[in-house]
C-alpha positions in Angstrom: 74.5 139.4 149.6 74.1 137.0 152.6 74.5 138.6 155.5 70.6 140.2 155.0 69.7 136.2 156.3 71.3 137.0 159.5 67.8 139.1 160.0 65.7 136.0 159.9 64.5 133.2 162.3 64.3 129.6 162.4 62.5 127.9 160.3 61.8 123.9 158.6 64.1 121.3 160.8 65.6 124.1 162.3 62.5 124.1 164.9 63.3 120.5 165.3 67.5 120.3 165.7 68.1 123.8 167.6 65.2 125.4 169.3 63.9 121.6 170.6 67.4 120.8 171.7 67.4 121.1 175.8 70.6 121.1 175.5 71.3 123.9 173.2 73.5 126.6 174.9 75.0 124.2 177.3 78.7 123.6 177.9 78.2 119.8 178.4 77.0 119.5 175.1 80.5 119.9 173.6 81.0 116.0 174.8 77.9 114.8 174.5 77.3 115.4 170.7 80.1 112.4 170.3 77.6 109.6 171.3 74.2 110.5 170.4 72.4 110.7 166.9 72.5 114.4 165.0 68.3 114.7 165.8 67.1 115.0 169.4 65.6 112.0 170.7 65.3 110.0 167.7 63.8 106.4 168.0 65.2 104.7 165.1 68.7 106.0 165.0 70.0 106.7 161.3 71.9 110.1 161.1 75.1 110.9 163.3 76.8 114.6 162.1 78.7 115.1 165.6 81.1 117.6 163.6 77.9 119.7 162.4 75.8 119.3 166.2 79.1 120.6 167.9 79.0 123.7 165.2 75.7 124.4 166.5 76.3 123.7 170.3 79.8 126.4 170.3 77.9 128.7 168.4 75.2 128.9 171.3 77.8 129.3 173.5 79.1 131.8 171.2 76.4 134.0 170.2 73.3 132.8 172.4 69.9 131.0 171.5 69.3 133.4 168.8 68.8 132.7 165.2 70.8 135.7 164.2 73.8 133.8 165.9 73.7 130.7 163.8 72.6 132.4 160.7 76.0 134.4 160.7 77.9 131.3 161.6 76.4 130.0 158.2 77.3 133.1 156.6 80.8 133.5 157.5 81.5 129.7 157.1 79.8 129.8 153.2 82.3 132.7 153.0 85.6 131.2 154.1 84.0 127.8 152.1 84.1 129.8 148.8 87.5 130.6 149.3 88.4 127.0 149.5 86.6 126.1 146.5 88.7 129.0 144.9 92.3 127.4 146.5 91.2 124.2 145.1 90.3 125.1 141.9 94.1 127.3 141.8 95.5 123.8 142.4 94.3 122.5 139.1 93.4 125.2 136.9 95.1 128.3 136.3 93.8 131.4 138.5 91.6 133.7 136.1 89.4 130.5 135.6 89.8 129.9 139.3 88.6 133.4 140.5 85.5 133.2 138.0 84.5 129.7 138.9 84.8 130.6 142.2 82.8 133.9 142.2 80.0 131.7 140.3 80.0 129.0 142.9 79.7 131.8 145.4 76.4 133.6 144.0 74.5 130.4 143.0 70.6 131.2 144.2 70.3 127.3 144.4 72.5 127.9 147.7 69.8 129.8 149.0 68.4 126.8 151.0 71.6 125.5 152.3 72.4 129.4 153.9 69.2 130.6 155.3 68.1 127.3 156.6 70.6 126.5 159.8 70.6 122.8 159.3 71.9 122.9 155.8 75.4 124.0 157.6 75.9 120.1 157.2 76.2 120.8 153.5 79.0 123.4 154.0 80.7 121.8 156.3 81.2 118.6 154.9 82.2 120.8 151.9 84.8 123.1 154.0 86.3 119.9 155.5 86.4 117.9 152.1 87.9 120.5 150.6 90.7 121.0 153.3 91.5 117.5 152.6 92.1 118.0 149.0 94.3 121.1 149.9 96.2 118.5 152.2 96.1 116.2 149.5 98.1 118.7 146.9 100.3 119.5 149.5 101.4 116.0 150.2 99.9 116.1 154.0 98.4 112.6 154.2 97.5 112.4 157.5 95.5 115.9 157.9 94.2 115.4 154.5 92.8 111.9 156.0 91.9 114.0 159.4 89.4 116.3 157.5 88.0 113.5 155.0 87.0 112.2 158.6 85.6 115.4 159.8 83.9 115.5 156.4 81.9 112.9 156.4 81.1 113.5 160.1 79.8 116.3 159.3 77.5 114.6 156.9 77.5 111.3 155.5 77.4 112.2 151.9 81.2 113.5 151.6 81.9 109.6 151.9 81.9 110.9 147.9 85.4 112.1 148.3 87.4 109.3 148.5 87.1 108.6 145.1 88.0 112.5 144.4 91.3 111.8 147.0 92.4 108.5 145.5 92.4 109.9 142.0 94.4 112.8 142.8 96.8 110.7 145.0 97.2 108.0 142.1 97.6 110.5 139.0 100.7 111.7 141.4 104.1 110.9 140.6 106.2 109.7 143.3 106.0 106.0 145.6 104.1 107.7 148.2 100.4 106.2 146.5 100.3 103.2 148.3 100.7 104.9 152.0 98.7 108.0 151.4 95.4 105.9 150.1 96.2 103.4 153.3 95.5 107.3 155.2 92.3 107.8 153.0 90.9 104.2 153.9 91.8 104.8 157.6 89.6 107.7 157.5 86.8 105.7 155.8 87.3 102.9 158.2 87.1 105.5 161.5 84.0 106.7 160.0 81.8 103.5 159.7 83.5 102.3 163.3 82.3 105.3 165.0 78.6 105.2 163.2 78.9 101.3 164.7 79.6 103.0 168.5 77.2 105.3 168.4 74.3 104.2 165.8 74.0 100.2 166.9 74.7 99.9 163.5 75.6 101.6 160.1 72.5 103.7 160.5 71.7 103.3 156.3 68.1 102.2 157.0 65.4 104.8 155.4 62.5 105.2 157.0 61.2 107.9 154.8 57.1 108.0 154.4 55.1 107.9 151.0 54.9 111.7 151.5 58.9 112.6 152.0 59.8 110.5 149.5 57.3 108.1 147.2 60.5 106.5 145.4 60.9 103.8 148.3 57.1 102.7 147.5 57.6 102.1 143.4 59.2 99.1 141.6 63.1 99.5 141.2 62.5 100.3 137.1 60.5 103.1 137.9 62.6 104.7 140.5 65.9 104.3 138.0 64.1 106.2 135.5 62.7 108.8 137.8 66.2 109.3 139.0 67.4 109.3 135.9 64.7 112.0 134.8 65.5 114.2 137.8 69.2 114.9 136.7 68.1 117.7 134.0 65.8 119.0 136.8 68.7 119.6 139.1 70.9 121.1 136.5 68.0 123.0 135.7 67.7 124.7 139.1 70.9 125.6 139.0 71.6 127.2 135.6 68.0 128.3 135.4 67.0 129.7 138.9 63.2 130.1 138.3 61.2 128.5 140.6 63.1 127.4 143.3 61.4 125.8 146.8 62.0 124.3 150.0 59.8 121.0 149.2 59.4 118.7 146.1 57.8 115.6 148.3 54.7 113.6 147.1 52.5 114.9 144.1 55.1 117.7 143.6 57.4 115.7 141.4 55.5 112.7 140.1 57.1 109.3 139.1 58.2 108.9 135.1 56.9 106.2 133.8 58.0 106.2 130.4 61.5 105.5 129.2 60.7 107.5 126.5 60.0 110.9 128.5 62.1 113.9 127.3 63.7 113.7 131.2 64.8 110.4 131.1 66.0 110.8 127.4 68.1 113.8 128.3 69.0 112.5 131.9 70.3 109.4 129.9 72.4 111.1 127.5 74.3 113.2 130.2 75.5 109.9 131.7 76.6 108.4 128.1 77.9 111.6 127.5 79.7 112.2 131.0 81.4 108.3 130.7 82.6 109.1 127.0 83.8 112.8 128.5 85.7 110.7 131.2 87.3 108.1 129.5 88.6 110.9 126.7 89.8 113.4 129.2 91.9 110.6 131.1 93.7 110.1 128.1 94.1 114.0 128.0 95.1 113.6 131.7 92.7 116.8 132.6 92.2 116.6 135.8 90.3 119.6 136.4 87.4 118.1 134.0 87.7 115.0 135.6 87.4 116.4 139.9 84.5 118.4 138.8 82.8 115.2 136.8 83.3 113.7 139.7 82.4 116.7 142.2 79.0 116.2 140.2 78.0 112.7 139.6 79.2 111.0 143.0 76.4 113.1 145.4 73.9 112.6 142.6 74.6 108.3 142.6 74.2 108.5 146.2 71.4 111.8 146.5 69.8 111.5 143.4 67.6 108.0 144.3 69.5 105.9 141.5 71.6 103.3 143.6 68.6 103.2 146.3 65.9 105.3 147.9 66.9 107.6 150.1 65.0 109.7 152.5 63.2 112.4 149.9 63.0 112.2 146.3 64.5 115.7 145.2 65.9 118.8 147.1 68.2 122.0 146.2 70.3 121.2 149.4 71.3 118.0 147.6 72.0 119.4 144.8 75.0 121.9 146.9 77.8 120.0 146.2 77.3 118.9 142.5 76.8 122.2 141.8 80.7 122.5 142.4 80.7 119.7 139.6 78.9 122.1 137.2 80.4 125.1 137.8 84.1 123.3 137.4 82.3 121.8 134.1 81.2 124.7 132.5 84.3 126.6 133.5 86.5 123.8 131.5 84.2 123.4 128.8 84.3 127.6 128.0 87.9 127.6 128.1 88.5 124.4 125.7 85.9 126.1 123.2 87.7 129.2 123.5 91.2 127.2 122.7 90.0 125.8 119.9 88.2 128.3 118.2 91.5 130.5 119.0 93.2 131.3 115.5 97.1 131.0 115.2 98.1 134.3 114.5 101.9 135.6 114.6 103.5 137.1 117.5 103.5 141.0 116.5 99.4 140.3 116.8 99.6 138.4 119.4 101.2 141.3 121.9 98.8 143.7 119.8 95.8 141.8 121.1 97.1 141.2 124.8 97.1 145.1 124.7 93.8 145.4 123.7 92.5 142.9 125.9 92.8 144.9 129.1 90.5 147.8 127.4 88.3 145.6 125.6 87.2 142.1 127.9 86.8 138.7 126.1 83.3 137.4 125.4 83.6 134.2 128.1 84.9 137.2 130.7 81.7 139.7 129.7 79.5 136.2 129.8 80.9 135.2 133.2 79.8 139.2 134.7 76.5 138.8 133.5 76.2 135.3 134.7 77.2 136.8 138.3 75.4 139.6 138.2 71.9 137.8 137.4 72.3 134.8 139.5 73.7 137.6 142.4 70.3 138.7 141.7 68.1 136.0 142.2 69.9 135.0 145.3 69.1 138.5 146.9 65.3 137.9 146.0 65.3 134.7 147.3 67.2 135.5 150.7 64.1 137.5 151.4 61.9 134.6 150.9 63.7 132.5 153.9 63.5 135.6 156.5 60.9 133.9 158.0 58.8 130.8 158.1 55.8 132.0 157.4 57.3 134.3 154.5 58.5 130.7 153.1 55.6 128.6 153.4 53.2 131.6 151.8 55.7 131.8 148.8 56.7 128.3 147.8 53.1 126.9 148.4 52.5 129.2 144.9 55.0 127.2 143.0 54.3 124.0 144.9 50.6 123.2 144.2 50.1 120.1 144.3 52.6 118.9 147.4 50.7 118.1 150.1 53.0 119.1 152.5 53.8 122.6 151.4 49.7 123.3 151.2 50.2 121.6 154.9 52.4 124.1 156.0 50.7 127.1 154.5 47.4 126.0 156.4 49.8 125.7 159.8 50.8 129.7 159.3 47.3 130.3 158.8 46.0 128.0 162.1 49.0 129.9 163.9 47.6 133.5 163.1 43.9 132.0 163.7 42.6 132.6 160.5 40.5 129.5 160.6 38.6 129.8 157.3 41.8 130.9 155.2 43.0 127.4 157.0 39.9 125.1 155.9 40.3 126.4 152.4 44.0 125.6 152.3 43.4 122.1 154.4 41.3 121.4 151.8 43.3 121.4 149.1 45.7 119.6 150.6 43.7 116.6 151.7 42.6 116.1 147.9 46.3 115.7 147.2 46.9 113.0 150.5 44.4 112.6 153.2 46.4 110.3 155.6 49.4 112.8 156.2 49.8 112.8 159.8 50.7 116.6 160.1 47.7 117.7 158.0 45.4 115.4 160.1 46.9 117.3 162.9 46.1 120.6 161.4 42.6 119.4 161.2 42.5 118.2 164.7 43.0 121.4 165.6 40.9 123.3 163.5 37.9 121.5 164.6 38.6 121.7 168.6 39.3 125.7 168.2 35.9 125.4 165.9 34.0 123.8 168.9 34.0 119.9 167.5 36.0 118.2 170.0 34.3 114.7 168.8 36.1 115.3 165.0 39.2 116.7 166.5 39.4 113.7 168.8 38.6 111.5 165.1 41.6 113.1 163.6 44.1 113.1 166.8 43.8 109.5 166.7 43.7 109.0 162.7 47.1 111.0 162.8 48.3 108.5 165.6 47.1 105.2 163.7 49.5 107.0 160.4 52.3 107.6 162.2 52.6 105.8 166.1 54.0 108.5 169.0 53.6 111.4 166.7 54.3 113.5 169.6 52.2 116.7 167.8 49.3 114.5 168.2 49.5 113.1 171.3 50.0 116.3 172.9 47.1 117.8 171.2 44.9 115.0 172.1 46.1 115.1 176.2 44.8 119.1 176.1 41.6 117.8 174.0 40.9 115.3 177.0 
């Protein structure tokens, strides 16, 4: 179902982390990942993913410069990834609700993103290495389950989410081993912020995201809480419902809540109340497969989801990649305890009757779970044809995404890159009476006014974009050639 991505090209931060990498396809790379930041000459140094960088500079070496090459890597790591999850899920669950989990996880069109766009092989990897860790974990092998917590979370930062996840699992354990194997888990954690330290100058937590990436930094605490809040059903949403998925939800797209009482917040709200009642009862229960995947779920979405602080965009499917484990382990528990008590006690002759009719006549959760798969295997075929390309991207999500300014941005771009200069004003247009001061789209218009013969308005917008956002490189560039 994936392997049709390895026939497209680069496209979003791609552009920006592979093809503007001068040292893409270079052996010294391999060493040099360790000590810089994960983006290419970035000036205020917040993101170090060495683990994910070196991915990308062996696969070069590997396969080439090509985006076929890294595409596959993301293919054939998402494959051996789903595996995992299935592993894992054997460890705490029997393995028919293993296998279908799994094969749910696997075809989730909300995964789309993360796949077809190169730089979202952060997301699997910090997956593939967290869940190594809790393999180690069950198997008692503190130390490498402490190594790939490490390589985790350098891969990306967000996988700092399971050390909660290793510490439960390590103290619902029998045995006096508790005490050294969370010292393991902490040395990991410890490792991690020391080499950020190194490397960053610092933690590297500061956000420097813009009104347009993410307008949540720019509103009053209340308001962003209840945004937040609102945006959980949204997420579940995409994932459960697969409608109108896209790569951008920035400014205008998803619009601050300002009501308590909006049906988001209302149901956003509940599913926490709900969730904390849900934990506190299973613990009792000791069911530990509810509570990983309540946790699988809710830790990204404190830390992703702009409740504890902004981060740097207010919404994105690729965020919501590893909660969707949560979901999926969720729904899969939830099924099974309806099905076991709803079950009827029946006596034994009917019992064997029925376990003989059961392999010519499926269950209803078993008959649910195929048509689950075969829909959602669906919609992740259509939507793999919408990230072949950039320009196939941009054309179809700017549909869904009216009103973002940067999505209309980026449809004007393909249309300034294929010349079509009116088709470009048209599309300009609308987005500059969503945000006029976004540096890209001034750029846009900078050059749609020098290839129009206006170098005096071009030169305007060049310098508008530069007074938005200082060293804009885009800008500068174009306003050297203007000269």
């Amino acid at each position: 179902m994936y392997f049709i991505s390895i026939f497209g090209g680069f496209v979003q931060d791609d552009n920006k982390v592979i093809v503007g990498d001068p040292e893409m396809g270079t052996v010294r790379a391999l060493a040099t990942t360790w000590t810089r930041p994960y983006y290419w000459r970035e000036v205020e140094k917040s993101v170090y993913r060495p683990v994910t960088s070196f991915s990308f500079y062996l696969n070069s070496l590997i396969t080439g410069k090509e985006a076929w090459g890294f595409r596959l890597g993301n293919v054939l790591i998402y494959v051996f990834m789903c595996w995992l999850v299935f592993e894992v899920m054997t460890k705490i669950t029997d393995k028919k609700r293993a296998f279908w989990g799994a094969l749910i996880f696997a075809v989730l069109p909300i995964h789309a993103e993360v796949v077809n766009n190169i730089v979202g092989r952060a997301e699997m990897l910090s997956l593939v290495f967290l869940l190594l860790a809790v393999l180690k974990n069950f198997g008692g092998k503190w130390d490498l389950s402490a190594l790939f917590l490490l390589l985790a979370m350098l891969s990306k930062e967000t996988a700092v989410v399971g050390i909660p996840i290793l510490l439960y699992l390590i103290w619902t354990r029998k045995g006096k081993e508790r005490w050294p194997a969370s010292i393991f888990v902490m040395m990991a954690l410890i490792g991690f912020v020391a080499l950020r330290v190194v490397v960053l100058g610092g933690l590297g937590f500061g956000n420097n995201a813009t009104m347009v990436e993410n307008p949540l930094k720019f509103v009053e605490a209340d308001t962003r809480i209840r945004t937040a809040i609102g945006l959980i059903p949204v997420g579940i949403g995409k994932i459960i419902a697969p409608v109108n998925l896209s790569y951008d939800y920035s400014f205008n797209q998803i619009k601050p809540v300002e009501s308590w009482g909006d049906w988001r917040v209302v149901v956003g709200f509940l599913m926490i109340v709900s969730s904390v009642g849900s934990l506190l009862f299973e613990s009792l229960r000791k069911n530990r497969f509810w509570i990983v995947g309540m946790m699988m779920f809710w830790g990204p979405v404190l830390i992703t989801g702009n409740l504890l602080f902004p981060i740097g965009t207010i919404f994105g499917e690729r965020l919501w990649f590893l909660p969707s484990l949560g979901v999926v382990m969720i729904a899969i528990c939830w099924f099974e305890v309806r099905k076991r008590r709803s079950r009827p006690s029946v006596p034994r002759v009917q019992v064997r009757i029925r376990s003989v009719r059961h392999f010519a006549c499926p269950s209803v959760p078993t008959i649910l779970a195929i048509v689950v798969v075969t829909i959602f295997a669906g919609r992740t075929w259509v939507r793999n044809l919408d990230w072949l390309s950039q320009e196939r991207l941009f054309f179809h999500d700017a549909i869904y995404a009216k009103d973002s300014v940067l999505a209309q941005n980026n449809k004007a771009a393909m249309h300034l890159k294929k010349r079509e200069l009116e088709k470009a004003k048209m599309t300009m247009e609308i987005a500059d009476r969503i945000y006029p001061k976004y540096p890209e789209l001034l750029n846009n218009w900078g050059l749609y006014f020098a290839w129009t013969g206006n170098k005096e308005e071009a030169k305007k917008k060049f310098e508008e974009c530069l007074v938005e956002r200082p060293g804009n490189e885009l800008c500068q560039g174009n306003l050297k050639i203007l000269k």
